[in-house]
N, C-alpha and C positions, 0 to 999 in steps of 0.2 A: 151445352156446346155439343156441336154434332160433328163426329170425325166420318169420313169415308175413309175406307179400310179398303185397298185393292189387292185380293190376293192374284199373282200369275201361278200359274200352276210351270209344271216344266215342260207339260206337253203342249202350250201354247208360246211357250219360249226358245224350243229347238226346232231346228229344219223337219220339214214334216218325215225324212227318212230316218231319222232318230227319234221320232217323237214316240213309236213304236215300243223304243225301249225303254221309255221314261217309267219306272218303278217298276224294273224288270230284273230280275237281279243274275237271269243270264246273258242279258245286253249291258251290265257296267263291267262283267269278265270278260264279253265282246271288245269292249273300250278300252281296258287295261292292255288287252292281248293288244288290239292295234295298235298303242304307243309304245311296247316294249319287243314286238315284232324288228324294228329298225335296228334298237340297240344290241338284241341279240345276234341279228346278220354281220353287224358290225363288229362283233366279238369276234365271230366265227369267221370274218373275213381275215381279222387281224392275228387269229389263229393260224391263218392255213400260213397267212404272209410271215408268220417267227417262225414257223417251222419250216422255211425256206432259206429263212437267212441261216439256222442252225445249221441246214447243210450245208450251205457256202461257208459256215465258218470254219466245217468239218472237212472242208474240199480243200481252202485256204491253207490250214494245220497241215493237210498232209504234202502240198506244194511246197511250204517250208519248209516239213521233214527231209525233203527227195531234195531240195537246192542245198540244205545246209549239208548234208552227206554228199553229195558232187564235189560240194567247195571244201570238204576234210581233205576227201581224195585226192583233191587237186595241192593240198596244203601238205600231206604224205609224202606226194612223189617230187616235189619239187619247183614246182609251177611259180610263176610269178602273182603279184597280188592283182594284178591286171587278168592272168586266167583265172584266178579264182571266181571273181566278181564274176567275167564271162560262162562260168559253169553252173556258179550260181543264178543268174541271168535266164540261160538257155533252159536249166532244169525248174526254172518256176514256169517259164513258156511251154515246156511240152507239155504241163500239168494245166494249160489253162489259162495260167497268169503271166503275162505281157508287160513287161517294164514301161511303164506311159501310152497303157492302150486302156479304154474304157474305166480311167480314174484306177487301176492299178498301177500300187508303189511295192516295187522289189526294194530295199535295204538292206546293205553286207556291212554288215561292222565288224571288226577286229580294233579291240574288246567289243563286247556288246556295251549298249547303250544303253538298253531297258535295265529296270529293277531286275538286277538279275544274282543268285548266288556266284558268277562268274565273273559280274560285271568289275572289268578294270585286267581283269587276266588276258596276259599274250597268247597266252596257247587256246584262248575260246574264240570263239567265232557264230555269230547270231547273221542269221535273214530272217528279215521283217517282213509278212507281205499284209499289203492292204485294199481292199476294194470298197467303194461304195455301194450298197444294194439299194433295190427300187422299192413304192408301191405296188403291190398287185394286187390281190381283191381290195384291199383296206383304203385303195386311194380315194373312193367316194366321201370317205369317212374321214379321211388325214385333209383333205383341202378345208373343212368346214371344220376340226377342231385341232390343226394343227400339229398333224402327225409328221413326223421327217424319219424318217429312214434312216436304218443304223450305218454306219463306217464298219465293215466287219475286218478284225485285225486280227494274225496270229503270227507267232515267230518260233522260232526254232533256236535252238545254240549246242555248237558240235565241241567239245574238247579235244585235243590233238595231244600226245603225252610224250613226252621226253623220256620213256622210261628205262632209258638202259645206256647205265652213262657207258660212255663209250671213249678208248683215249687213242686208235687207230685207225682212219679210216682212207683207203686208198679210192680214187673217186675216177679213174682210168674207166671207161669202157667202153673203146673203141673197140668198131668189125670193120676186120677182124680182130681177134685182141692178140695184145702183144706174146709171144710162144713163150717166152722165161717167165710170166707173170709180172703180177703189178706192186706185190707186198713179199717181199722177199731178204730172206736171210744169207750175209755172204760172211767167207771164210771162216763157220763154224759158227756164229752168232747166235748168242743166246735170247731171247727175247720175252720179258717177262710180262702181262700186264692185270695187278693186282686189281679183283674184284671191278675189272673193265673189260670193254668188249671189243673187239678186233673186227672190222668190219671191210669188205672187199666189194666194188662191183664188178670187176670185171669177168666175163663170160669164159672165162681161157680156161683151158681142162686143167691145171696148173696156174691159175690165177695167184695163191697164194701156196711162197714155193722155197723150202728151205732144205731141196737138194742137194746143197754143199757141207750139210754135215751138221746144221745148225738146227733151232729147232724155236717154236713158237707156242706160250704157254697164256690161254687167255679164259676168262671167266665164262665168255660166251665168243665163240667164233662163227662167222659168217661169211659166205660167198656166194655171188651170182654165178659162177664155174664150179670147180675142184682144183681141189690143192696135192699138194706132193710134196710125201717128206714127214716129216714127224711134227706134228700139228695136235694140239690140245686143246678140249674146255674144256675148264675144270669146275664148272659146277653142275652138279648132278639137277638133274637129270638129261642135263644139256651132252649134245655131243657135235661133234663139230657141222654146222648146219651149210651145205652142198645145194648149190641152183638153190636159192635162198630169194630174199625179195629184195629189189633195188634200196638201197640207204643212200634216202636225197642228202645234199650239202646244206649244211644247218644254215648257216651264216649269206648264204645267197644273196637273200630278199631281207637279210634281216639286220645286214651294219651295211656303214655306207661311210668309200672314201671321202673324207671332209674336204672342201674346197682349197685346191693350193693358193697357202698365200703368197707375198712375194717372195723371192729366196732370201737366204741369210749372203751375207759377204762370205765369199771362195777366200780361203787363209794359205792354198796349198794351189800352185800352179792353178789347173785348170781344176783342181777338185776339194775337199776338205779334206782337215786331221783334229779331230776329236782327241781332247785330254783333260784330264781336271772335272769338274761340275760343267757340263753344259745346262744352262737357263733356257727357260719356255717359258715367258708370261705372258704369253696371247694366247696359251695351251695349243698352239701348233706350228712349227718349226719346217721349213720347205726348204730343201737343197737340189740345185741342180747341178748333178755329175755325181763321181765315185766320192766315197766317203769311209777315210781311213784311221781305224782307231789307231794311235799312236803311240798312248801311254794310258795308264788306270784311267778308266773315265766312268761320270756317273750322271747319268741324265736327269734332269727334272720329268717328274711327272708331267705327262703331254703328248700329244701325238709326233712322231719326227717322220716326215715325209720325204725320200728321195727317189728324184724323177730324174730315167734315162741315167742311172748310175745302178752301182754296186756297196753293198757294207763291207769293208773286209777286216779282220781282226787277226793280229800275229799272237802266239801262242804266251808272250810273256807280258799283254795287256789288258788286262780284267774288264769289262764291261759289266756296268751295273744298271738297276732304277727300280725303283715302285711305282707303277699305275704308267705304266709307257706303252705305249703299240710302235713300231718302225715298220713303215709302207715303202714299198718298190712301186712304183708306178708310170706314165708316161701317157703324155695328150696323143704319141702318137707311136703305141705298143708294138705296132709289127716292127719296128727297127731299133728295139732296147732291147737291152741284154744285161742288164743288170739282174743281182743276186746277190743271196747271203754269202758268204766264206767266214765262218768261225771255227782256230783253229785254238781258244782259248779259252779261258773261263769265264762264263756267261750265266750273268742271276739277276733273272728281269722276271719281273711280276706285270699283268697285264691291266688295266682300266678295272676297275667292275662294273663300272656305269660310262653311258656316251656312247654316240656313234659308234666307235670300236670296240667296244666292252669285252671284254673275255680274249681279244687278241693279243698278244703278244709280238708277233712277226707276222707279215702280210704280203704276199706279193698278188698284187693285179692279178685277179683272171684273166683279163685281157691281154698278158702280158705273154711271149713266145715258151714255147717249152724251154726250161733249162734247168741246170742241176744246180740245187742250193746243198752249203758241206756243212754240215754242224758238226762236229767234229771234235766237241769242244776237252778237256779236260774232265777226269769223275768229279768234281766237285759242280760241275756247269749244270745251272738249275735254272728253269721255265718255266713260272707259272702262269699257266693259260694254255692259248691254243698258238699251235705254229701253223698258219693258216694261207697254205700253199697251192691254191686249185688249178694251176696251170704248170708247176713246176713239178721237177722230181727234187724230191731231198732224201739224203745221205746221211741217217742220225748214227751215232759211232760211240760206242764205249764208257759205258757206265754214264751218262748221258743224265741219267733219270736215277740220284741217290737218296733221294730225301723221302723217306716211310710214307712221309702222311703229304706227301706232294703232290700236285695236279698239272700234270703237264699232258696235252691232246695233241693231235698230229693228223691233220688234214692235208691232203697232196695230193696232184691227178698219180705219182706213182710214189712206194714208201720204199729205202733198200737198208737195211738196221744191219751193223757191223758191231762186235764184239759181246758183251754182256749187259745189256741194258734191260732196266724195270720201269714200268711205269705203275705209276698211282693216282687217283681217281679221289682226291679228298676235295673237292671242287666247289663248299660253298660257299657264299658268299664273292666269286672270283667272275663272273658275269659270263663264264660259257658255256655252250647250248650244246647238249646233243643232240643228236636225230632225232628227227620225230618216226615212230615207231608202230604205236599204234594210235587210233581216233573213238569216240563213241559218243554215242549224242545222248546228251545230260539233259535239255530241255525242252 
């Protein structure tokens, strides 16, 4: 049997400009190089393009450093949640990033939302920013093995700190500011406030002023002016702090009058008389007009809302409750005139949690200047906050007797008459100091 046997060689197998190289062995390193020449460009393009994205994500981080520190600042002084957003907003834009411009996302959470050691806390505050980045040399190479471009994300989160409880704080500071001051002691009044801080805005050379003879003894004291008179704090190393830094209103932005409901039936001409257990089981109780305690009474836990009236209390009817707030308020402020008058014994504990939490008495900001009298008896105890930003209140005479009690006192002006103490044991009670100082944790 006869086979034919046809050998090809390779040099009659390849294009005559390769055939040169056929058992050459620096033309298959020739051949090598030109099929991994591509791969390698491709490396080096996708090289230069991560080390692009890294800066944008190092550009990102620090856009969210600068927005989340705008929006402490704005959380410090007072600001609503609407400026804050708007600070935080503006300070990612001067940096670059643009709330819904070129696939840029600004996010302001209070708490944060990410994994975070903060996340679920009131006093943090996170902005999120986010860009999409492109191709650039690597895109030759991303269409043909499906390369996509990263989403480059980073965020920031600021802590804001409560850190100085505080049980006085007078929130007056109009210009010009008032000439007697805003936090002031009359007829000799003593005014105590244990391991709490005493806090003033108003600009008046004499802002906090116990020229009648009286005298003011607090843990830490503070004022946007100067004081007059015999004025103490008493912990070392502290001394009474003078043109001091504004102390925003905790409570601003951060409880909310709950919706009136209908009123209750008027049992007293044109207004009420409170006596006995008053019930709240809708947990909020709405009276329109004056409302006058009459005999012992003792309220259900709940909110008791009276619009366009006054509370008054005569000095031989006890008022009581656990977990209560009582609001002053009105749909139309400039022409109410209502106010506290207690000239009796008063031991109300405040909410811990809800809408009003930590309040105890409340009058409208909105509502006109006028003086509330507490005035109550030594035994009359408050725990919480008396939470007065448009009123002046008048606290009187052994006011605050319980050691380990927590009673605060927020008013645009404070006037303290005879021997009163305050104490600062406040937890578990749901109220807020100032926030004081800020620093960014994340």
């Amino acid at each position: 049997m006869i086979r034919f046997t046809q050998r090809v060689s390779c040099r009659s197998a390849l294009p005559r400009v390769l055939r040169r190289l056929c058992g050459n062995e620096r033309g298959n390193i020739s051949i090598i190089t030109a099929f991994a020449i591509p791969v390698l460009l491709g490396f080096g393009a996708l090289g230069v393009d991560v080390s692009v994205w890294l800066k944008a994500k190092n550009s990102v981080q620090g856009a969210a450093d600068a927005a989340v520190v705008s929006l402490a600042a704005a959380v410090k002084t007072g600001d609503s949640p609407t400026r804050w957003q708007t600070e935080a907003y503006a300070t990612a834009a001067a940096n670059g990033y643009t709330n819904g411009q070129n696939g840029v996302v600004v996010a302001v959470n209070n708490p944060p939302v990410s994994p975070s050691a903060f996340a679920g806390s009131v006093d943090a505050y996170e902005v999120a920013i986010s860009q999409p980045q492109k191709l650039y040399l690597a895109q030759v190479f991303g269409a043909k093995f499906g390369l996509l471009p990263p989403t480059v994300t980073s965020r920031a989160v600021a802590l804001v700190k409560r850190n100085s409880p505080t049980c006085l704080l007078a929130l007056d500071n109009a210009n010009p500011p008032p000439p007697n001051g805003t936090l002031n002691t009359s007829g000799g009044a003593i005014l105590t406030s244990h391991k709490c801080a005493v806090y003033d805005d108003s600009t008046g050379s004499k802002s906090i002023n116990t020229a009648g003879g009286g005298s003011i003894s607090a843990s830490y004291v503070g004022t946007m002016g100067n004081y007059l008179g015999n004025v103490v704090a008493t912990d070392p190393p502290y001394t009474v702090q003078t043109q001091g830094q504004y102390v925003a209103d905790p409570y601003r932005y951060t409880r909310s009058i709950p919706p009136i409901p209908p009123y209750q039936p008027k049992n007293s001409g044109n207004g009420y008389k409170w006596s006995g257990t008053i019930l709240n089981p809708t947990g909020v109780n709405a009276y329109k007009g004056d409302v006058t305690i009459s005999a012992a009474t003792t309220l259900a836990a709940g909110i008791y809302i009276i619009v366009d009236g006054s509370l008054n209390q005569s000095n031989s009817n006890p008022l009581s409750g656990t977990g209560v707030t009582i609001i002053l308020t009105s749909p139309t402020p400039s022409t109410d005139n209502g106010t506290f008058g207690f000239s009796g014994q008063v031991n109300l504990t405040a909410p811990p949690t809800g809408p009003t939490a930590g309040i105890a008495l409340w009058a409208d900001r909105n509502l006109p200047y006028y003086s509330d009298n507490l005035t109550g008896s030594g035994n009359t105890y408050v725990k919480g906050a008396v939470y007065l930003p448009s009123h002046q209140v008048k606290y009187a005479g052994n006011n605050q007797a319980v050691t380990n009690g927590c009673t605060q006192i927020i008013a645009w002006d404070i006037i303290v008459t005879g021997t009163t103490n305050f104490y600062h044991e406040c937890a578990n009670v749901g109220i807020l100091d100032p926030v004081l100082t800020w620093g960014l944790v994340e």
